[in-house]
C-alpha positions in Angstrom: -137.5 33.0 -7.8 -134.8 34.1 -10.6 -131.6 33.9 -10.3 -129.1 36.5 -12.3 -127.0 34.4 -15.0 -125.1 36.9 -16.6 -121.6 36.8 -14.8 -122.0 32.9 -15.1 -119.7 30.8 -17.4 -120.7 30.7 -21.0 -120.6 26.9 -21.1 -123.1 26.4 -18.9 -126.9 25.8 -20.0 -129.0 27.9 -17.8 -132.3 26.9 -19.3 -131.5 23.1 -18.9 -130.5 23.4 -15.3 -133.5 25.7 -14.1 -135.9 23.0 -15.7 -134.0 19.9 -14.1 -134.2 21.7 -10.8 -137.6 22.4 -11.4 -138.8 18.9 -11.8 -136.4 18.1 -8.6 -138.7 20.3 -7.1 -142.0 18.7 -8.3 -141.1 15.3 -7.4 -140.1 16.1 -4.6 -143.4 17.6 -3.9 -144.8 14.9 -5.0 -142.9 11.9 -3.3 -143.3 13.7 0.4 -147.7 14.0 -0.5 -147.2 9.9 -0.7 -145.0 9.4 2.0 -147.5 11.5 4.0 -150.5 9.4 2.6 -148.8 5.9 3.3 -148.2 6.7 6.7 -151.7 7.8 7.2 -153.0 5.1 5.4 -150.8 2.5 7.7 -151.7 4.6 11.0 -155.6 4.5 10.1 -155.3 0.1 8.9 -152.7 -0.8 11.3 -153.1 1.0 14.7 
């Protein structure tokens, strides 16, 4: 996905803010895979 940056403001830095959002992104990824192993892990030694 690209989003158009050439009407935005000047101070802003574009390239810093894709690659935070990316990594947002990626964690987030990778924090819901472990939730989603926990669970099934607690569901498989619990129940």
């Amino acid at each position: 996905m690209s989003v158009d940056t050439s009407k935005g403001h000047p101070a802003m830095d574009y390239n810093q803010h894709n690659g935070t959002y990316n990594a947002f992104l990626r964690y987030s990824k990778v924090g819901i895979v472990l939730l989603v192993l926990l669970l099934g892990g607690m569901y498989y030694f619990l129940v």
